[in-house]
Backbone as a printed PyTorch tensor [residue, N CA C, xyz], in Angstrom:
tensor([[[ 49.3000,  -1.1890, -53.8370],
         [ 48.0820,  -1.8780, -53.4960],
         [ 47.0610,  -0.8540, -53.0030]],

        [[ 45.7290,  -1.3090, -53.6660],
         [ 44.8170,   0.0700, -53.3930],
         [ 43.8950,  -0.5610, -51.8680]],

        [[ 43.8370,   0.3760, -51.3350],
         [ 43.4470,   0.0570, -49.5240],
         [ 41.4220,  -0.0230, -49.6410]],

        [[ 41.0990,  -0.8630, -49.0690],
         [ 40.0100,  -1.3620, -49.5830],
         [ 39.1740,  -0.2180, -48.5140]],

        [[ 37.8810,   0.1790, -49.3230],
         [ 37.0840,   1.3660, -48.6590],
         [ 36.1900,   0.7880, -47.4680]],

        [[ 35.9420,   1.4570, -46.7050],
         [ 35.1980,   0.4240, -45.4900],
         [ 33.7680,   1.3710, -45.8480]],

        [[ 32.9760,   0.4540, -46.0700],
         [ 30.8540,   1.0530, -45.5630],
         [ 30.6060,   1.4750, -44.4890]],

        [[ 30.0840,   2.6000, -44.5180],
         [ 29.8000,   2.9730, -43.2060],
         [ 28.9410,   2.4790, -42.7710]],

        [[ 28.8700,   2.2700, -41.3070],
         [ 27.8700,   1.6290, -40.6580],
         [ 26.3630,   2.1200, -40.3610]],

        [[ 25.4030,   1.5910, -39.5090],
         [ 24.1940,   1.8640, -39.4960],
         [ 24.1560,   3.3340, -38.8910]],

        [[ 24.9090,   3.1870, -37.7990],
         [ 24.7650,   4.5780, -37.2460],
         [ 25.3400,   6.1050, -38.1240]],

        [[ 26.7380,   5.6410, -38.8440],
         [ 27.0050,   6.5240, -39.2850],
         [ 25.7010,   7.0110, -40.7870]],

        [[ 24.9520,   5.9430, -41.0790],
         [ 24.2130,   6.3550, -42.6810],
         [ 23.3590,   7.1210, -41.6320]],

        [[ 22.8140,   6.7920, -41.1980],
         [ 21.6310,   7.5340, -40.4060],
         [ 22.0980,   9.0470, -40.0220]],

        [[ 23.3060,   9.0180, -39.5510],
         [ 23.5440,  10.4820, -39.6910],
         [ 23.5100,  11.4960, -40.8760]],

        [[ 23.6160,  10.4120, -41.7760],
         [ 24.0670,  11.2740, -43.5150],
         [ 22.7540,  11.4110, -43.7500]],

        [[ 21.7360,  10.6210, -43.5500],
         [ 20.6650,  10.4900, -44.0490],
         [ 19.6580,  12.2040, -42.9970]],

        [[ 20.1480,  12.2140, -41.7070],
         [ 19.6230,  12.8800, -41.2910],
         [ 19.9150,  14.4780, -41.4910]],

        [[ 21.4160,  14.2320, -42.1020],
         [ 22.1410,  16.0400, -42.2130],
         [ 21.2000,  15.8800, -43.4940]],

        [[ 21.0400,  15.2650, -44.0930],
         [ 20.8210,  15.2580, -45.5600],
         [ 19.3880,  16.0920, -45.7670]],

        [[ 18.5370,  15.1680, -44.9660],
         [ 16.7670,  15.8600, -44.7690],
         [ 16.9740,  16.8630, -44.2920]],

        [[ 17.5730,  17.9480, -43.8620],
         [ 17.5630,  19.1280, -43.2960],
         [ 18.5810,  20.2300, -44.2920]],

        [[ 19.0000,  19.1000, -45.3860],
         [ 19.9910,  20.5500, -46.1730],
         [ 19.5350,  21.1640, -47.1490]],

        [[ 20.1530,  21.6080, -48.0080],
         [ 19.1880,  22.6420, -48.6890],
         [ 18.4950,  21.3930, -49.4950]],

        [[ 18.1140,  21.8330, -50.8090],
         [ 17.2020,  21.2690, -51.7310],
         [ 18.0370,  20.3900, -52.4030]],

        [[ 17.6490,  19.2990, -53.2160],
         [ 18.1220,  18.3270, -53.6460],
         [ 18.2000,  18.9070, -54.9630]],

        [[ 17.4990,  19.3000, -55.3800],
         [ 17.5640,  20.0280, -56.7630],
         [ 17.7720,  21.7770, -56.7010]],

        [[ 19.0180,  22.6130, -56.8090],
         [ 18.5120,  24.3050, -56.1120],
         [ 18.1600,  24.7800, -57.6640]],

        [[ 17.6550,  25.3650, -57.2860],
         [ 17.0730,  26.4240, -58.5240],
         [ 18.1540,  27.0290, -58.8600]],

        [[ 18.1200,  26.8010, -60.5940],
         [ 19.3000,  27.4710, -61.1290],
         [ 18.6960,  28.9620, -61.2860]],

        [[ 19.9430,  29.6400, -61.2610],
         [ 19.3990,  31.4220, -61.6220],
         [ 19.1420,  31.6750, -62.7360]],

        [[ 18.7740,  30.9890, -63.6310],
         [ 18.0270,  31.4500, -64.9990],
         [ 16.5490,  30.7730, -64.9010]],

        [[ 15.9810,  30.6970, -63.3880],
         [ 14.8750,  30.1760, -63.4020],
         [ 14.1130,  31.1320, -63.9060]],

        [[ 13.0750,  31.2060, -64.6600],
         [ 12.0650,  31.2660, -64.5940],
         [ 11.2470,  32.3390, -63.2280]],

        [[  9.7850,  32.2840, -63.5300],
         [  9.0170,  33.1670, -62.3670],
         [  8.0180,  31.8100, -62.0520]],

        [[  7.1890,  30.8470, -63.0530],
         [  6.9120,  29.8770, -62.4840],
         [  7.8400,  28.5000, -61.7800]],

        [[  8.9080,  28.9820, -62.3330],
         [  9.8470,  27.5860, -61.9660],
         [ 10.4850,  28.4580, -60.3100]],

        [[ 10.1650,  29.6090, -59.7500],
         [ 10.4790,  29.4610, -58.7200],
         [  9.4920,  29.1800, -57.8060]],

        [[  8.4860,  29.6500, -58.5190],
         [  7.3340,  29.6290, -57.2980],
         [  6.9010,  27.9570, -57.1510]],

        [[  7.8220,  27.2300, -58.3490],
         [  6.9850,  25.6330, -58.0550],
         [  8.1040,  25.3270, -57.0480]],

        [[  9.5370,  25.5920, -57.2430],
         [ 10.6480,  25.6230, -56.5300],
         [ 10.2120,  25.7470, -55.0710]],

        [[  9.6650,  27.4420, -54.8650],
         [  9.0020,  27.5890, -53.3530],
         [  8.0660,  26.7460, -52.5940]],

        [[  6.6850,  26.1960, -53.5120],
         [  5.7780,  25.4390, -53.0150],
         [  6.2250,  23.9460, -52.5860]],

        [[  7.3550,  23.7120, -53.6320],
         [  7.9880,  22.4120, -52.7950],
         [  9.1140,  22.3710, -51.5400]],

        [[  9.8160,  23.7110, -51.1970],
         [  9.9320,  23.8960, -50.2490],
         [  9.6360,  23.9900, -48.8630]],

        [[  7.7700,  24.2130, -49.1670],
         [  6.9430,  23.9950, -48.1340],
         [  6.7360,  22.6590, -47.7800]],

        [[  6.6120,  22.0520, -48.7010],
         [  6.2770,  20.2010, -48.2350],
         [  7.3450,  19.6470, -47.4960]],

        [[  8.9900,  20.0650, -48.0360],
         [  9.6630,  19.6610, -47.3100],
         [ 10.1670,  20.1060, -45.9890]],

        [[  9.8410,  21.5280, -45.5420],
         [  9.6770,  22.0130, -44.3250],
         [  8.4240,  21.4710, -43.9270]],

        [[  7.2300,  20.9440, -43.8010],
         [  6.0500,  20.3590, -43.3520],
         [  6.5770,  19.0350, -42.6250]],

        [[  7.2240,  18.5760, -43.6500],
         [  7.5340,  16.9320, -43.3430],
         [  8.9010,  17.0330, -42.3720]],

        [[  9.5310,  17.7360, -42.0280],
         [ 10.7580,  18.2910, -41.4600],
         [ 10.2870,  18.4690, -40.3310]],

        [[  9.3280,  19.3670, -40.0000],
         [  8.8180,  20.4020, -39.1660],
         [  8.0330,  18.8600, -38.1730]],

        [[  7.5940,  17.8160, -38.9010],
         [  6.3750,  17.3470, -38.4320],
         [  7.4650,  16.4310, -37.7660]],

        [[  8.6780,  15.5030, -38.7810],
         [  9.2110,  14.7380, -38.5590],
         [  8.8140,  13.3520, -38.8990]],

        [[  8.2540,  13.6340, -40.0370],
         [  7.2950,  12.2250, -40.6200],
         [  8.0950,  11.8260, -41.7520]],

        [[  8.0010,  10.8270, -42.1930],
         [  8.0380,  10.0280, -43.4470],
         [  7.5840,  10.3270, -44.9350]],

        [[  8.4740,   9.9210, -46.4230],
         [  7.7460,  10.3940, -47.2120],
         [  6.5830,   9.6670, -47.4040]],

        [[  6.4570,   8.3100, -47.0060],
         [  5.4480,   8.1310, -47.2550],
         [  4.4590,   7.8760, -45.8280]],

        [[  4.6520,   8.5000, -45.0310],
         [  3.4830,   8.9500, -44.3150],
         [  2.8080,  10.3740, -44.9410]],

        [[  3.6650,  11.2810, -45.6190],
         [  3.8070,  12.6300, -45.8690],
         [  2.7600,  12.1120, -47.1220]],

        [[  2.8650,  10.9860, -47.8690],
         [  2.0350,  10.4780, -48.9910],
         [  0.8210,  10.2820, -48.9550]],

        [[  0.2880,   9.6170, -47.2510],
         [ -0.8700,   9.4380, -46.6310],
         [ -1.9000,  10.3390, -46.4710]],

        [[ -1.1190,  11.4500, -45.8120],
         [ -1.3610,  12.5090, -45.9810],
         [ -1.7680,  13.4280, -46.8360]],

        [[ -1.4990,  13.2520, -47.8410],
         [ -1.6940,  14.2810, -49.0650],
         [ -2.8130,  13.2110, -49.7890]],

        [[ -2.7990,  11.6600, -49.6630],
         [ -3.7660,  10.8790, -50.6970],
         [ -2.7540,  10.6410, -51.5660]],

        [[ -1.5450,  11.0630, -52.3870],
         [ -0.7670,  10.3450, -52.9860],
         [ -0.0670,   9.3390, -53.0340]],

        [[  0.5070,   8.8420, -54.3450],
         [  1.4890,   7.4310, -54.2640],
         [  2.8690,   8.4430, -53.4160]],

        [[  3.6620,   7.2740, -52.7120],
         [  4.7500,   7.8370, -52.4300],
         [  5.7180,   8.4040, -53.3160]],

        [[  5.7850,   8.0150, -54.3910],
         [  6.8500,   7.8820, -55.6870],
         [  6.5960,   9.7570, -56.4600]],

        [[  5.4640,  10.2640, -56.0570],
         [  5.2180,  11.4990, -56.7480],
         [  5.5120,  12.3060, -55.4980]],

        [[  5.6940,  12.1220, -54.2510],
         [  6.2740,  12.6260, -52.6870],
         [  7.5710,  13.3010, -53.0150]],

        [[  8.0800,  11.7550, -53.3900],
         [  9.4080,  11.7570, -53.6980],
         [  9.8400,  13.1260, -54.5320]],

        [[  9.3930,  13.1650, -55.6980],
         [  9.3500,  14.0780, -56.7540],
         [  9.8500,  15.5110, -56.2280]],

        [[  8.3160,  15.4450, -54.7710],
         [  7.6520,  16.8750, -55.3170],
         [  9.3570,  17.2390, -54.3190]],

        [[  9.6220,  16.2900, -52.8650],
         [ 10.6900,  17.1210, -51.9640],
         [ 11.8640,  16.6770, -52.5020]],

        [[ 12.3040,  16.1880, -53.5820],
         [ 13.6790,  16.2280, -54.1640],
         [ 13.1840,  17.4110, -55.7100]],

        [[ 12.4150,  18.0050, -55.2820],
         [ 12.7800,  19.6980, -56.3900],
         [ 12.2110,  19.3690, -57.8560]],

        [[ 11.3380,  18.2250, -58.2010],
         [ 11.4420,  17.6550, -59.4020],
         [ 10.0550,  18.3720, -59.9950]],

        [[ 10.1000,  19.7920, -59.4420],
         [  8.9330,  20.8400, -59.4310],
         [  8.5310,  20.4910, -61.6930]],

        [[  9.6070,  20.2910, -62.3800],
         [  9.0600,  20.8020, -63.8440],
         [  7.5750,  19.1050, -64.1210]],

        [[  7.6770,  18.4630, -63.2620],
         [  7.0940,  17.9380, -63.6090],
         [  5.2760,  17.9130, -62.9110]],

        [[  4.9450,  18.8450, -62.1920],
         [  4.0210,  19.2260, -61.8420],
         [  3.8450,  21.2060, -62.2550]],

        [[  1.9900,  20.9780, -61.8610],
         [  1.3720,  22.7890, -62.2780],
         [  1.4390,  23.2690, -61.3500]],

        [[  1.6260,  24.5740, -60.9820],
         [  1.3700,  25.3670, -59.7280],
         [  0.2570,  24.9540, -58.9250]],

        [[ -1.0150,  24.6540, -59.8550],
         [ -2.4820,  23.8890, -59.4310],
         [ -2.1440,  22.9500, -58.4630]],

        [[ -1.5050,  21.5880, -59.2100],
         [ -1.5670,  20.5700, -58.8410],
         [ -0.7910,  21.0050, -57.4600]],

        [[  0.4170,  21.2070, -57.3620],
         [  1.5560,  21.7720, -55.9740],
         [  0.4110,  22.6990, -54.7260]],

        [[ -0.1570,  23.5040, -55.3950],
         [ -1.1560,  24.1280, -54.3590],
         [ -2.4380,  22.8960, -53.9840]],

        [[ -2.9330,  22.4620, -54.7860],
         [ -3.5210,  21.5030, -54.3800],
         [ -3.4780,  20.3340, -53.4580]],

        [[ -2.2900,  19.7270, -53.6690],
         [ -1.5040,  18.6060, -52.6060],
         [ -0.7240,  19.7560, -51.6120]],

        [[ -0.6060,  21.0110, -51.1130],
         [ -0.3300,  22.0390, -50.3480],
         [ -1.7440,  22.0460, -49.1570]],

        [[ -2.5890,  22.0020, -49.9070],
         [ -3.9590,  22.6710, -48.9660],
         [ -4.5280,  21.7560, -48.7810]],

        [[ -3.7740,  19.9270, -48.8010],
         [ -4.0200,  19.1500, -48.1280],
         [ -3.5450,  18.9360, -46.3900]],

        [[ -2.3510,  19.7410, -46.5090],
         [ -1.8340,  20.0790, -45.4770],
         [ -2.1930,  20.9160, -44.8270]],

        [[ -2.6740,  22.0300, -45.0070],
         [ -2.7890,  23.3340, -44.6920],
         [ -4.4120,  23.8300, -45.4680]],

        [[ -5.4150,  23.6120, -44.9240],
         [ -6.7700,  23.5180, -45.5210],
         [ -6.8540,  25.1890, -45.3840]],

        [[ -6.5320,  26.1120, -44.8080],
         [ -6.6480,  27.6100, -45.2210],
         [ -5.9830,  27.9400, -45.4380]],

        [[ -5.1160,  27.6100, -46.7270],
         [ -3.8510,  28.0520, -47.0090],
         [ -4.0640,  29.3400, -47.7200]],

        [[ -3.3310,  30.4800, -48.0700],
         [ -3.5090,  31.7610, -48.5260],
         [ -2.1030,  31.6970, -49.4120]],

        [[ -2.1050,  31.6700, -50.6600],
         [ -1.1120,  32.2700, -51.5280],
         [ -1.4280,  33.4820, -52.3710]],

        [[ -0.0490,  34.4200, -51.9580],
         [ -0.0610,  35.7550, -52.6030],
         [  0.5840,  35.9370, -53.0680]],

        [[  0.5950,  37.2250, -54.4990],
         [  1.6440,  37.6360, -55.0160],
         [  2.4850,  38.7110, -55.0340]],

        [[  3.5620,  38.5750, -54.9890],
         [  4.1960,  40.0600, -54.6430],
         [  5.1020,  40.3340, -56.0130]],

        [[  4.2020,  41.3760, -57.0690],
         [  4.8130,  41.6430, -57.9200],
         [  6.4590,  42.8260, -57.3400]],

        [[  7.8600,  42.6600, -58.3850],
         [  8.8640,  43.5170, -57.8130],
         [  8.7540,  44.2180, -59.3580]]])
């Protein structure tokens, strides 16, 4: 007889939910990235340290930027191929109105 799985409770999701927002990326960059697929990789790293850092919501984090929540979603679960460096710096320097990006050729 197979032993029936128990749901975790409110307190315990909230913990998963909270290790979860603080672990690495939902999507990691595979090592055959690309030079734009890291830097979109990096710029969405920033949103999700912003929203981390602030302790806000994605969709307060949405308010914020003027976006739908649903493209939030996107940008901090890594779903970088579907946005331009433009657009990512753009919803960036909504946050950060003197933002400075540089390049460091190796």
């Amino acid at each position: 007889m197979k032993k029936a799985q128990r749901f975790p409770d409110n307190k315990e999701l909230a913990e998963v939910r909270e290790r979860l927002s603080r672990g690495p990326a939902a999507r990691p960059l595979p090592e055959s990235a690309d030079s734009v697929e890291r830097l979109k990789h990096n710029l969405c790293a920033e949103f999700v340290k912003y929203k981390n850092r602030k302790g806000i919501t994605q969709k307060q984090l949405a308010k914020k930027l003027g976006i739908d929540e649903a493209l939030v979603s996107k940008i901090v679960n890594y779903a970088y191929d579907e946005f331009t460096v433009d657009r990512l710096v753009k919803y960036l320097s909504a946050l950060y109105p003197k933002i400075e990006i540089s390049l460091l050729v190796a």
